[in-house]
VEXDREN-895369 format. One line per 3 residues: number of its first residue (from 1); their letters; for each residue x, y, z of N, C-alpha, C. Coordinates in Angstrom, 3 decimals. Example, Ala and Ser with C-alpha at 12.3 -4.5 7.8 and 13.67 -1.06 7.14 Angstrom:
BEGIN
1> AS> 13.190 -5.690 7.800 12.300 -4.500 7.800 13.200 -3.300 7.800  12.850 -2.250 7.080 13.670 -1.060 7.140 12.900 0.030 7.870
***
This chain:
BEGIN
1> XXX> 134.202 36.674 -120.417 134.562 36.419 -121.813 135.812 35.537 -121.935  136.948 35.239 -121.292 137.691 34.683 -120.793 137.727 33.315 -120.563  136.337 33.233 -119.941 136.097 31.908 -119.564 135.508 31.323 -121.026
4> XXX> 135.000 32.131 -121.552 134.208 31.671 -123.105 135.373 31.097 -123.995  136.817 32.354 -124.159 138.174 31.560 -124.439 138.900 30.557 -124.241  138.910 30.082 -123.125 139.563 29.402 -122.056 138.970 27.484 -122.780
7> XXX> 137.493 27.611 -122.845 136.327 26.288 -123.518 137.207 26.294 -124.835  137.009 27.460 -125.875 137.101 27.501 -127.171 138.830 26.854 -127.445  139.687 27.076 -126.479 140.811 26.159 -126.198 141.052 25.083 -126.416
10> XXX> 140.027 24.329 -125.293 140.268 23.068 -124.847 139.669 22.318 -125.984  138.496 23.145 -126.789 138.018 21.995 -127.616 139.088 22.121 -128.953  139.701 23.343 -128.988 140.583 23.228 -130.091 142.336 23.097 -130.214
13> XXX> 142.071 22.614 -128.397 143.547 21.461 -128.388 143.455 20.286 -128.677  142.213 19.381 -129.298 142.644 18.169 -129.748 142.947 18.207 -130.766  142.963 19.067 -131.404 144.179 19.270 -133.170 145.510 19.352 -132.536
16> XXX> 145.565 19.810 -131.526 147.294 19.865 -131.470 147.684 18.474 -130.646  146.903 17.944 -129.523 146.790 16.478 -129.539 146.829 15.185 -130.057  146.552 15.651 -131.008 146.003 14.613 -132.419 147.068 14.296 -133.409
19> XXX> 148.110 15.889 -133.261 149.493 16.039 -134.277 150.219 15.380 -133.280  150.699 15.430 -131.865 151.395 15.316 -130.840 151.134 13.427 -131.705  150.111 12.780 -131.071 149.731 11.176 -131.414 150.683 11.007 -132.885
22> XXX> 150.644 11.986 -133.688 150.680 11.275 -135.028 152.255 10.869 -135.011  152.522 12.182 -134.379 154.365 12.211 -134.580 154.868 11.145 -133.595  154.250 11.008 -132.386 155.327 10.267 -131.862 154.549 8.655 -130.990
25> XXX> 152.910 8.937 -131.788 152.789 6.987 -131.288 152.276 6.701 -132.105  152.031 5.277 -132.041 151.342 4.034 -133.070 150.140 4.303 -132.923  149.563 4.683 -134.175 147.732 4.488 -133.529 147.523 4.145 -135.104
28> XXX> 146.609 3.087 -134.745 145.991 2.264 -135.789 144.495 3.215 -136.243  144.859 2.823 -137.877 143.653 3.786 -138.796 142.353 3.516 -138.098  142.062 1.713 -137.748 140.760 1.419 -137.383 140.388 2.091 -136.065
31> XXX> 141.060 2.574 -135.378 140.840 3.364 -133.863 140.495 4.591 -134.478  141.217 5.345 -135.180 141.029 6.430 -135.498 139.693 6.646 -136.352  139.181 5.587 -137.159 138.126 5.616 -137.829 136.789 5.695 -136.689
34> XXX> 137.271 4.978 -135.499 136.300 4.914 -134.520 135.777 6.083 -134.031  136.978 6.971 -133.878 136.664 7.857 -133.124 135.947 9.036 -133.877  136.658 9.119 -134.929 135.688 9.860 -135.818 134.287 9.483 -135.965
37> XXX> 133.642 8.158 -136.689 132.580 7.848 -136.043 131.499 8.110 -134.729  132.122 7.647 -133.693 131.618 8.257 -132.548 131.596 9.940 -132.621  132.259 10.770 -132.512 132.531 11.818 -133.012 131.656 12.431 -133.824
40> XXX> 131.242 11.510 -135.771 130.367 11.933 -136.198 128.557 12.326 -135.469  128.450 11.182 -134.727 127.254 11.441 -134.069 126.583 12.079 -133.252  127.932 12.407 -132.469 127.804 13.424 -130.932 127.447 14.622 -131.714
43> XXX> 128.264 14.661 -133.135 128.330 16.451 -134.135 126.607 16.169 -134.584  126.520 15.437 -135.024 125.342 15.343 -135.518 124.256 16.382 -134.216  124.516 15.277 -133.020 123.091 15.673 -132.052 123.768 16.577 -131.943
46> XXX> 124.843 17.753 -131.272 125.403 18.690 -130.986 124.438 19.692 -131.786  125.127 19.574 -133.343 124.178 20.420 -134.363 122.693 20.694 -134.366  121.917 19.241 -134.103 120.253 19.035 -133.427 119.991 19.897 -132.468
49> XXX> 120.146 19.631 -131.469 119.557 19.570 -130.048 120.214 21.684 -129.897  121.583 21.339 -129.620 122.150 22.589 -129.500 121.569 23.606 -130.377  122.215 23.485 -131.562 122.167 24.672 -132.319 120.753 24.961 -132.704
52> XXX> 120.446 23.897 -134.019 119.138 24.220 -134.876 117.949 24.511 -133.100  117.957 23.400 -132.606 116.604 23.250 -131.818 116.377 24.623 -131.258  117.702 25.098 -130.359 117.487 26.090 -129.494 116.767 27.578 -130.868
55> XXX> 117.957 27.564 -131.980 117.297 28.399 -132.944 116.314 28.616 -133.376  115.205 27.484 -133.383 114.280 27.542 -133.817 113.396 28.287 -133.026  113.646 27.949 -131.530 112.835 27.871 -130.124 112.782 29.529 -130.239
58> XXX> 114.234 30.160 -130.349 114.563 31.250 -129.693 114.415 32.845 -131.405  114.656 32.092 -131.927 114.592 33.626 -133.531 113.528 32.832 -134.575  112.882 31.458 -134.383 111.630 31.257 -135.043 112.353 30.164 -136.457
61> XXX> 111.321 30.150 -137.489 111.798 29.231 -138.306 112.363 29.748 -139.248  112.060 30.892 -139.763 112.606 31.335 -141.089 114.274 31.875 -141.145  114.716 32.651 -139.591 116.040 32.676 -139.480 116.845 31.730 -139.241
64> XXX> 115.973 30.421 -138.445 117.012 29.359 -138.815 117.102 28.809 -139.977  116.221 28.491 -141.014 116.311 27.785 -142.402 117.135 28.882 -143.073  117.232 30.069 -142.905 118.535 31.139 -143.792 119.916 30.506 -143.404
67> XXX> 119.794 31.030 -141.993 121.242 30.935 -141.462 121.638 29.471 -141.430  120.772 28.058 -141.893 120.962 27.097 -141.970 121.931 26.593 -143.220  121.054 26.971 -144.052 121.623 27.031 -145.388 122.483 28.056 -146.146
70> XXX> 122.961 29.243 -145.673 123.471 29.502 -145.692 125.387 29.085 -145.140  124.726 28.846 -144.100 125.873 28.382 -143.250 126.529 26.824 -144.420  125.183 26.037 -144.739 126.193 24.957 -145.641 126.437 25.198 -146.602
73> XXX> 125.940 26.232 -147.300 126.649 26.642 -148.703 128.091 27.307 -148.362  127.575 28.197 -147.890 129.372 28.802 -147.522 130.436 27.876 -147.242  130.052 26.914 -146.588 131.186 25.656 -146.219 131.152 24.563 -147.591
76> XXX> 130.409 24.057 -148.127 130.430 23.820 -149.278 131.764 24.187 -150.741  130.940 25.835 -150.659 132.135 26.582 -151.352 133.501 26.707 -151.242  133.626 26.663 -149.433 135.416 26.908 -148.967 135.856 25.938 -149.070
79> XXX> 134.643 24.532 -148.499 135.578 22.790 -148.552 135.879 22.851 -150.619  135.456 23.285 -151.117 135.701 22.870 -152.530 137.065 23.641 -153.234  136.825 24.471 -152.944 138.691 25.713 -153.348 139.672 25.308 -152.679
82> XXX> 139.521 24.616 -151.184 140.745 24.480 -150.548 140.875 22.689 -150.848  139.620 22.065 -151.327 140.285 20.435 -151.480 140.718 20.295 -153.039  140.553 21.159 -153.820 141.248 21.554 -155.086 142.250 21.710 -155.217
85> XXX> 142.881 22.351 -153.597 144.239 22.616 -153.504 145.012 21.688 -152.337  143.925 20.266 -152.442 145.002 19.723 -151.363 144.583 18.924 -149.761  143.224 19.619 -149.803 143.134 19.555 -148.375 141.828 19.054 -148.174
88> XXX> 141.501 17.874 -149.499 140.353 16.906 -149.296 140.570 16.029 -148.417  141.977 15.723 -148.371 141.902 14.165 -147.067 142.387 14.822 -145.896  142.115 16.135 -144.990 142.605 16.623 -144.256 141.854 16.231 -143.200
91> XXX> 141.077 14.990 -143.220 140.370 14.058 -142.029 140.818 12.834 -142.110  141.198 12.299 -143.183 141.657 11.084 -143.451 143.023 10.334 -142.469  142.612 9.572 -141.926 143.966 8.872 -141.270 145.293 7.459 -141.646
94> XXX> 144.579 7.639 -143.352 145.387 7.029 -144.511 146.645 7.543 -144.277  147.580 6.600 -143.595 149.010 7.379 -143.990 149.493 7.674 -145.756  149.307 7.369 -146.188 149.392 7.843 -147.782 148.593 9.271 -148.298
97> XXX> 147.836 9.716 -146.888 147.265 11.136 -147.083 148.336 12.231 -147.777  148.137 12.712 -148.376 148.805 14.077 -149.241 147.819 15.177 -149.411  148.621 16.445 -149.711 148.182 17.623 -149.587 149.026 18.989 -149.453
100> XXX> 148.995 19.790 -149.910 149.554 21.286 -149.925 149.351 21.535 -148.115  150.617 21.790 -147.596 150.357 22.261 -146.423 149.357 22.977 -145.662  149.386 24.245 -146.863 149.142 25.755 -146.942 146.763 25.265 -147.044
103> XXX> 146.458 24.260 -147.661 145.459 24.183 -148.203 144.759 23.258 -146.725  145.884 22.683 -146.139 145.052 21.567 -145.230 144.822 22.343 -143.827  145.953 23.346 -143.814 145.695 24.391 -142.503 144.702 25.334 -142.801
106> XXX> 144.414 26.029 -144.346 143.357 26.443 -144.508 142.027 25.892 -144.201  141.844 24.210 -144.542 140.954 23.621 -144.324 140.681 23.881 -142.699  141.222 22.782 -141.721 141.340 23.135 -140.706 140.930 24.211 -139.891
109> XXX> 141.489 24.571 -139.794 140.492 26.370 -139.369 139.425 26.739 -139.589  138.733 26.134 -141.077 137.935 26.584 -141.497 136.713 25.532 -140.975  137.125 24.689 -140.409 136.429 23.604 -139.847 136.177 24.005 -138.354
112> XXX> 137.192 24.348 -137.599 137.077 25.224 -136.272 136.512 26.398 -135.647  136.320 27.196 -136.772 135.629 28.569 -136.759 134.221 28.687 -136.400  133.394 27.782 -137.320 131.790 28.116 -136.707 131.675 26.994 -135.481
115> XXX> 132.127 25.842 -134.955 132.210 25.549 -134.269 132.702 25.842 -132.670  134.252 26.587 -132.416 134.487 27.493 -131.142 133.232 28.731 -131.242  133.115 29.363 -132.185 132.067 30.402 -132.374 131.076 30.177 -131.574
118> XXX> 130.361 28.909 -131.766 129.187 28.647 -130.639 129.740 28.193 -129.262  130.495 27.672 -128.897 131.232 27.357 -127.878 130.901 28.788 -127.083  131.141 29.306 -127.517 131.551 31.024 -127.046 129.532 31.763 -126.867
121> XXX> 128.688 31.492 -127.856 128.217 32.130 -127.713 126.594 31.159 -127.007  127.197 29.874 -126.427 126.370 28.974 -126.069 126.439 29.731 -124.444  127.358 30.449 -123.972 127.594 31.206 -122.825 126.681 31.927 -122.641
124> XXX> 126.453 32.551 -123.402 125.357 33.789 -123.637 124.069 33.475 -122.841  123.473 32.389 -123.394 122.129 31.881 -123.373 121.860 31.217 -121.502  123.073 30.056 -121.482 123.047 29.128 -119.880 123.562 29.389 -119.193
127> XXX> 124.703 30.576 -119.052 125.349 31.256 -118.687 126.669 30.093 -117.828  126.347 29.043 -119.038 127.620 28.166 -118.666 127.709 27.220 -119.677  129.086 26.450 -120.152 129.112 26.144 -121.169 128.644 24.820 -121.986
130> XXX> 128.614 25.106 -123.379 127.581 23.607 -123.404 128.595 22.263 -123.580  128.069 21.155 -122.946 129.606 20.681 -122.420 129.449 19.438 -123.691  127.895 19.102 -124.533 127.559 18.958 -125.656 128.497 19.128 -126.247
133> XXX> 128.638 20.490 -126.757 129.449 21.172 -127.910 130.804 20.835 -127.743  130.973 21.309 -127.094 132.768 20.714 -126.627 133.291 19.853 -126.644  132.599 18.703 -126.057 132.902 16.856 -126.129 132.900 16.957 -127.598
136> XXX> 131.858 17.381 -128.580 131.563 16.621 -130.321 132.739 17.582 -130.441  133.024 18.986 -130.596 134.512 19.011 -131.241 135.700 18.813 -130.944  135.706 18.293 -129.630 137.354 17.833 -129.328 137.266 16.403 -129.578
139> XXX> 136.143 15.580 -129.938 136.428 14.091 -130.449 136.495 14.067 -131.995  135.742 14.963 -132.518 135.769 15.187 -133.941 137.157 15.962 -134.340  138.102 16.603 -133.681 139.472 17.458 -134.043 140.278 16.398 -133.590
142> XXX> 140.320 15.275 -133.256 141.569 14.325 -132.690 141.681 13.807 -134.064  140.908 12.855 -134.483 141.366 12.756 -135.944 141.790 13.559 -137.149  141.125 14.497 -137.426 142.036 15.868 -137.747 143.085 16.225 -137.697
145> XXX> 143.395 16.422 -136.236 145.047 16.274 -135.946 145.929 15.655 -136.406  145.073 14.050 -136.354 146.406 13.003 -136.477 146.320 12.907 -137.823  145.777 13.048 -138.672 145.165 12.964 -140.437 146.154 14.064 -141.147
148> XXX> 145.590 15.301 -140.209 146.397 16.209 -140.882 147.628 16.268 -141.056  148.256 16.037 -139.504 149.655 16.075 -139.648 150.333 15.144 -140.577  150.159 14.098 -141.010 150.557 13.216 -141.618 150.794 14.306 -143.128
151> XXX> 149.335 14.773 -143.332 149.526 15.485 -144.712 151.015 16.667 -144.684  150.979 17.637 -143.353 151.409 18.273 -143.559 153.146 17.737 -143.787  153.875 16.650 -142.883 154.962 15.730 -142.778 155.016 15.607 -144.447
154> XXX> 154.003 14.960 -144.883 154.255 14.444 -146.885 154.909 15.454 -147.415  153.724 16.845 -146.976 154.229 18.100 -147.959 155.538 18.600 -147.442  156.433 18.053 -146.679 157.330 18.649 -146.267 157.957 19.510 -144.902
157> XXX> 156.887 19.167 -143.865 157.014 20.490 -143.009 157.840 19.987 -142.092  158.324 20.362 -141.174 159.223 19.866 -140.040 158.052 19.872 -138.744  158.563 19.174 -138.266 158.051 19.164 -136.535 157.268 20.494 -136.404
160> XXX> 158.682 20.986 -135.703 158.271 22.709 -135.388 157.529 22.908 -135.770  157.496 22.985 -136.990 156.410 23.509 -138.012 155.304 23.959 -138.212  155.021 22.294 -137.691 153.693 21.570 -138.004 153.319 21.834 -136.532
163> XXX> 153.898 21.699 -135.155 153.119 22.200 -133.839 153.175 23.678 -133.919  153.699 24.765 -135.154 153.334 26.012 -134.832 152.610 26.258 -135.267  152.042 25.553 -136.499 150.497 25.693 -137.160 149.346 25.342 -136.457
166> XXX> 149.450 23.949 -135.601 148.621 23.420 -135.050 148.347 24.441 -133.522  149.301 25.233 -132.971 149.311 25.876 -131.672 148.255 27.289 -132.320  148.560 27.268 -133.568 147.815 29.038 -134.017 146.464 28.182 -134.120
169> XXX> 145.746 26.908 -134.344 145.068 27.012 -134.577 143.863 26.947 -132.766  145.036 26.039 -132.823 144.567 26.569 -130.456 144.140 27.894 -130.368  144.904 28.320 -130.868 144.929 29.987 -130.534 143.545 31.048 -131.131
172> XXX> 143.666 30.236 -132.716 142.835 30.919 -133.561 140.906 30.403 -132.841  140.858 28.767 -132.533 139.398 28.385 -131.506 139.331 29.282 -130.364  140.333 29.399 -129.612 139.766 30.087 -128.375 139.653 31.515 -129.101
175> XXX> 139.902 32.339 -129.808 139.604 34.052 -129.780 138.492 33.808 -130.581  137.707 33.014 -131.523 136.766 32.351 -132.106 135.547 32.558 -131.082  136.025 31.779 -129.874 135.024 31.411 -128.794 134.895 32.566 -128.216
178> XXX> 135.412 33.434 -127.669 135.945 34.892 -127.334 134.818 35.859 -127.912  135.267 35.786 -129.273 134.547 36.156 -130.072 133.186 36.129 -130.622  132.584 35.003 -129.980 131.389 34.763 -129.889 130.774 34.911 -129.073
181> XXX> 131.639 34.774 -127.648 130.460 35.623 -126.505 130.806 37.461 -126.366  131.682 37.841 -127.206 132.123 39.275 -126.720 131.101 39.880 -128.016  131.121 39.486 -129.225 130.261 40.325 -131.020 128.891 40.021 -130.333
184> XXX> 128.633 38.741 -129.653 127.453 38.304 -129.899 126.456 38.460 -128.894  127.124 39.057 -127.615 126.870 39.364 -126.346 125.046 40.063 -126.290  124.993 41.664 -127.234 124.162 42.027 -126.786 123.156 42.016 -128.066
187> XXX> 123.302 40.804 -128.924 122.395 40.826 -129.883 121.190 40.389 -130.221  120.113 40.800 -130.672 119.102 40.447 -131.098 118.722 38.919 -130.952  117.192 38.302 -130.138 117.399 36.568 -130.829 117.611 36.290 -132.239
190> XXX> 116.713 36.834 -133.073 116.850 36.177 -134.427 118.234 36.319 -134.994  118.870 36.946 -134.658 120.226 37.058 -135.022 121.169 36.050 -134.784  121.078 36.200 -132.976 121.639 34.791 -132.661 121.087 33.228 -133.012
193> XXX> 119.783 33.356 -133.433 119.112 32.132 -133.866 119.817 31.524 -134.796  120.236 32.773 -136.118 120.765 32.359 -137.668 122.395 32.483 -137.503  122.533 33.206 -136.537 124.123 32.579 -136.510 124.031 30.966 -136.226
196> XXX> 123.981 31.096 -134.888 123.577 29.645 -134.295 123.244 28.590 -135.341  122.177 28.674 -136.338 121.665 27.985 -137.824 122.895 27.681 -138.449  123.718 29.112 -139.089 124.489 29.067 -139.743 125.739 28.379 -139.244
199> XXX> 125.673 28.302 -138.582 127.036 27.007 -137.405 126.645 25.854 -137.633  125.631 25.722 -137.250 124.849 24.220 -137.689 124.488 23.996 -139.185  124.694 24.744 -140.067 124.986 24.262 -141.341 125.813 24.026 -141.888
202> XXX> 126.811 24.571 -141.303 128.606 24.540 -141.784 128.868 23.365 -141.173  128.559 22.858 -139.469 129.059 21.586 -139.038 128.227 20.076 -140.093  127.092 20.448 -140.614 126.348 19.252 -141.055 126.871 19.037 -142.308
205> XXX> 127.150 19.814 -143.127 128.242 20.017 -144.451 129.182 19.535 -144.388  130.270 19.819 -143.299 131.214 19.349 -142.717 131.316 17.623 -142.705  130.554 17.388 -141.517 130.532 16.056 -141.547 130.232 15.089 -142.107
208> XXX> 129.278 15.325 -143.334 128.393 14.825 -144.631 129.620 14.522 -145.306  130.714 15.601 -145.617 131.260 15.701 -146.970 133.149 15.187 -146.438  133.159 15.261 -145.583 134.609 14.760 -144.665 134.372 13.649 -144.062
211> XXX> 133.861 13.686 -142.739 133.810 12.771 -141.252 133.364 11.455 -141.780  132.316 11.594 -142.352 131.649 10.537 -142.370 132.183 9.820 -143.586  132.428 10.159 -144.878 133.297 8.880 -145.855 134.456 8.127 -145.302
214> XXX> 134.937 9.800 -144.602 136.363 8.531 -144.038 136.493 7.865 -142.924  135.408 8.027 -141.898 135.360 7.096 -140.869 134.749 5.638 -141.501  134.360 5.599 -142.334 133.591 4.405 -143.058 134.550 3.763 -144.026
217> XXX> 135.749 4.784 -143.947 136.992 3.635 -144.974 137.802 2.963 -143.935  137.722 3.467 -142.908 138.946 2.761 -141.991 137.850 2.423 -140.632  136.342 2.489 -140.740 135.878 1.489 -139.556 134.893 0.262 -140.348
220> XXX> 134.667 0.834 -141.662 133.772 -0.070 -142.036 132.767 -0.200 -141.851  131.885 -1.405 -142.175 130.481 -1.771 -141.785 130.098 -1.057 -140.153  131.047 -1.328 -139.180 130.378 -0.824 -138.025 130.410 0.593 -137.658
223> XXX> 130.805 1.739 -138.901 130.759 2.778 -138.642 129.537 3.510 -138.434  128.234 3.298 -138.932 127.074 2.876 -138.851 126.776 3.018 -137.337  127.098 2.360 -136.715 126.432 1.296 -135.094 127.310 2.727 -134.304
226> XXX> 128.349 2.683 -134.264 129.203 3.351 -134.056 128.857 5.087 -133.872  128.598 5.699 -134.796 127.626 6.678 -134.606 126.174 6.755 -134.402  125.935 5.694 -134.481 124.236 5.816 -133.973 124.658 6.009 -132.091
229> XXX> 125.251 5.552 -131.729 125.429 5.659 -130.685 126.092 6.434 -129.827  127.223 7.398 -130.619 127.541 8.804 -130.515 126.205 9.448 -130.570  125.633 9.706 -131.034 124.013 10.201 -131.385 123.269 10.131 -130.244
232> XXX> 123.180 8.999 -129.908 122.412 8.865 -128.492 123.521 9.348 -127.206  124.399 9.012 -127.104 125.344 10.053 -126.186 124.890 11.109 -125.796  125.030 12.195 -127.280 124.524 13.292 -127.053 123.140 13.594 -126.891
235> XXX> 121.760 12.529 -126.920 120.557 12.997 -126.826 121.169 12.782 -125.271  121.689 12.145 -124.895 121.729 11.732 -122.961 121.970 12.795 -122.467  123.228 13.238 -123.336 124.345 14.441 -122.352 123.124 15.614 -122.954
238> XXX> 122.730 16.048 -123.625 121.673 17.180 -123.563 120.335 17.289 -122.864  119.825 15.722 -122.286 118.887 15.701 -121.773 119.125 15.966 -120.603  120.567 15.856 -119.765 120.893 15.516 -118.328 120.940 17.411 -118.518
241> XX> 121.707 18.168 -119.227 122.358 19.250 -119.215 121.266 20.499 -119.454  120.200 19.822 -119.812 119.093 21.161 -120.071 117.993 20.817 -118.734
***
């Protein structure tokens, strides 16, 4: 279970990576738009191949179309209360980003949660980790990082601050991941099917309603090309890995 923590870490140290970049180097919006891009696509197939496919395979169709949609309404609902309060451009790598501290770390997390979750409970199944999943959220949390912090700097926060928020949220992915192979260990397929669903509805919500507008303000026309080819990445890295 440890080792399930240990993944849920690494993919949720590129938020604290991402703050580290913002504070102390030059990185141009159009790089950052890139990476999100690329990023968007890997999440995309990640969500495909990983989550929905195996769900379908393994608890049938009707628990994944619940836990599917479910999973994007619920994220739906939380992205809308917390960007009310702040924490709509909490992907954005607009230095003119603003936002309530308190609303963009809410965001954040809330972006990390069903994501380490499968990290953790992708253990379960291959009895090793999906290296899929991990690559799409530590390329998809680098911009995050560097987006966010900017917001949190506007609203006021100090340094410290801002790496003690970003370290809880290290903290908060790996017991996430933890947490998903330790709750989820001896459960039912269809259960794990519609969790699994419901992860993959929260990440496709996610990236629909964040990743993807703002990688397309700061890469432009080739944001497009750009994730089509994150996309195929991940059909590669899942074809080599299954």
């Amino acid at each position: 279970m440890w080792y399930a923590a240990m993944w849920g870490a690494i993919a949720g140290s590129a938020v604290f990576l991402g703050a580290l970049a913002a504070i102390f180097l030059p990185v141009k919006e159009r790089i950052i738009g890139d990476i999100m891009a690329f990023g968007t696509g890997i999440l995309i197939g990640a969500a495909s191949y990983e989550l929905l496919e195996d769900s379908v395979d393994n608890g049938g169709l009707k628990a994944t179309a619940i836990g599917f949609t479910l999973g994007a309404l619920l994220f739906t609902i939380l992205n809308y209360f917390v960007s009310k309060n702040g924490a709509d451009q909490r992907k954005r790598s607009n230095q003119q980003a603003k936002g309530t501290g308190l609303a963009i770390f809410i965001g954040t997390v809330m972006d990390a949660i069903p994501e380490s979750i499968m990290v953790g409970a992708s253990l379960l199944e291959k009895q090793t980790v999906s290296w899929l999943l991990v690559v799409a959220i530590f390329l998809s949390n680098i911009p995050e990082g560097l987006s966010s912090t900017v917001g949190l700097k506007n609203s006021g926060y100090s340094k410290n601050k801002i790496f003690l928020l970003w370290f809880s949220v290290l903290v908060i992915s790996s017991f996430s991941a933890w947490g998903g192979f330790f709750f989820l260990s001896n459960s039912p397929d269809y259960l794990l099917a519609g969790i699994a669903a419901f992860a993959g509805g929260a990440i496709i919500a996610m990236i629909t309603s964040t990743m993807m507008p703002e990688a397309y303000e700061d890469s432009g026309t080739v944001t497009g090309l750009i994730a089509a080819l994150g996309l195929l990445v991940s059909l590669i890295m899942d074809h080599f890995s299954s």
